[in-house]
C-alpha positions, -999 to +999 in steps of 0.1 A: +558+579+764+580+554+753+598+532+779+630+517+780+634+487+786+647+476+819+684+473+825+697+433+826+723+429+848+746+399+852+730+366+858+738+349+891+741+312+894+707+311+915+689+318+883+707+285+865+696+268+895+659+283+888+663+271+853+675+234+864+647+234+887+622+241+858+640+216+836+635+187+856+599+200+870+594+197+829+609+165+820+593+150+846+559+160+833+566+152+800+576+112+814+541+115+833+520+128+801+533+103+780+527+075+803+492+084+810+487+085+774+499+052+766+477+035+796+446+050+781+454+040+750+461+006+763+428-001+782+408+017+746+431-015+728+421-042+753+383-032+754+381-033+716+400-065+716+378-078+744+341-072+725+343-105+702+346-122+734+318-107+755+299-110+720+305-147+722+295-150+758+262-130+757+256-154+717+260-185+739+243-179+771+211-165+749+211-197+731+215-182+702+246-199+694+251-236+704+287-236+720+297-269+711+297-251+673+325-227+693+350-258+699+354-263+660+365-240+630+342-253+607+312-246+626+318-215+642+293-186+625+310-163+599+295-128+615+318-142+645+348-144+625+335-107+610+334-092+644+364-106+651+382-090+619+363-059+630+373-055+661+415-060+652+409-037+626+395-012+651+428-022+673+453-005+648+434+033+661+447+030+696+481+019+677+484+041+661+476+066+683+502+052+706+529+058+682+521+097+683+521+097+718+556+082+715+565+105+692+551+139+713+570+127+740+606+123+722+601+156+707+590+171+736+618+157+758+646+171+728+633+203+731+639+206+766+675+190+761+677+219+740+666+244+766+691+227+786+718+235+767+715+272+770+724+272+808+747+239+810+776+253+799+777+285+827+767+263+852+795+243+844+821+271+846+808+287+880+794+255+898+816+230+883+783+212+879+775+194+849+738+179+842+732+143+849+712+145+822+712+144+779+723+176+764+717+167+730+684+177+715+682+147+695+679+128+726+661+105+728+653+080+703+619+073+699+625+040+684+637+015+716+624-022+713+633-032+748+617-002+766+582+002+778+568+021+747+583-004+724+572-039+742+535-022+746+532-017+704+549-047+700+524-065+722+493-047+702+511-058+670+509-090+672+470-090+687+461-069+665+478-093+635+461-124+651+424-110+650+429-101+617+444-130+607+422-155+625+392-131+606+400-126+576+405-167+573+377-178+588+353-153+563+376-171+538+360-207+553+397-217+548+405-248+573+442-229+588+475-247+586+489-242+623+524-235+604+504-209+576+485-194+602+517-184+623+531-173+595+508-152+580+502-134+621+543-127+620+540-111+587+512-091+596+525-081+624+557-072+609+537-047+584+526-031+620+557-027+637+571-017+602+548+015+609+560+023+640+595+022+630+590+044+602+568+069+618+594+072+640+616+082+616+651+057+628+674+050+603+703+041+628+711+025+662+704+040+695+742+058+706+751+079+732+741+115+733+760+138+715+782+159+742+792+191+729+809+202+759+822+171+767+803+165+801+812+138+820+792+106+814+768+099+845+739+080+831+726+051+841 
């Protein structure tokens, strides 16, 4: 037998509040997933940056490399410029891995300004509450140099862009120019951040959030 289905009455504002409670119970997981990602992804980036060094150490303390040879460019063993080439390349993994964690987290955090949107607007009208929060599902942008996520790939950039730099010209046996040497890390590192802008897809600068019901402005 077939049953109906059950009769929906009229919502009361306690079940907005239910919703709001699950909204910011959400968001704040989503802030607390991302962050955890980006730590671990962190510490995988400084261990892999840290192995040319402990290689180094344990070459130097088994004699196998003298380490006046590790004061001079000249004399410093090509396999340690290798490894060292090695290693940043390894570095752009955890980068890039980075920039999808930024990314889940963006999209994440505009669906649930979406969500949001469904119950703002009654809330509004019976509670003459409105959300101290962004109600545009395009909020936010993914791409912001200042914040946290930015300064962390902006950081691996350029370490990344110096180990392969510093590499790539000593396997070249290439005495560096201070001057070329800087150069060519900025460039590099340019090419690097030039990823991350793109995968995150910005073509414009960071605005306010679209208000479609024109809520009162309350962030700080």
């Amino acid at each position: 037998m077939r049953k109906s289905p059950p009769s929906q009455g009229p919502l009361e504002a306690t079940h907005f509040l239910q919703l709001a409670a699950i909204d910011f119970s959400g968001i704040y997981q989503v802030h607390l997933a991302a962050k955890e990602e980006r730590l671990k992804m962190t510490r995988l980036a400084m261990s892999l940056l840290s192995v040319p060094f402990a290689a180094a150490v344990a070459l130097t303390s088994t004699k196998v490399v003298n380490p006046a040879d590790l004061t001079r460019w000249e004399t410093v063993p090509p396999y340690l410029f290798a490894l060292v080439a090695a290693f940043g390349l390894l570095g752009v993994l955890p980068f890039l891995r980075l920039i999808e964690a930024v990314n889940a987290h963006g999209r994440t955090a505009r669906a649930i300004n979406n969500f949001r949107l469904l119950y703002a607007m009654k809330l509004k009208d019976e509670l003459e509450w409105s959300p101290n929060l962004p109600v545009d599902p395009r909020f936010p942008e993914t791409y912001a140099p200042l914040a946290w996520p930015g300064i962390n790939v902006m950081m691996l950039a350029i370490v990344n862009s110096a180990y392969l730099t510093v590499g790539v010209t000593g396997l070249a046996r290439q005495y560096p120019n201070v001057l070329l040497l800087a150069s060519s890390i900025v460039l590099v590192a340019l090419v690097h951040y030039s990823i991350y802008y793109v995968r995150c897809n910005v073509t414009r600068r960071r605005r306010l959030p679209h208000n479609p019901y024109q809520f009162p402005n309350m962030e700080t």
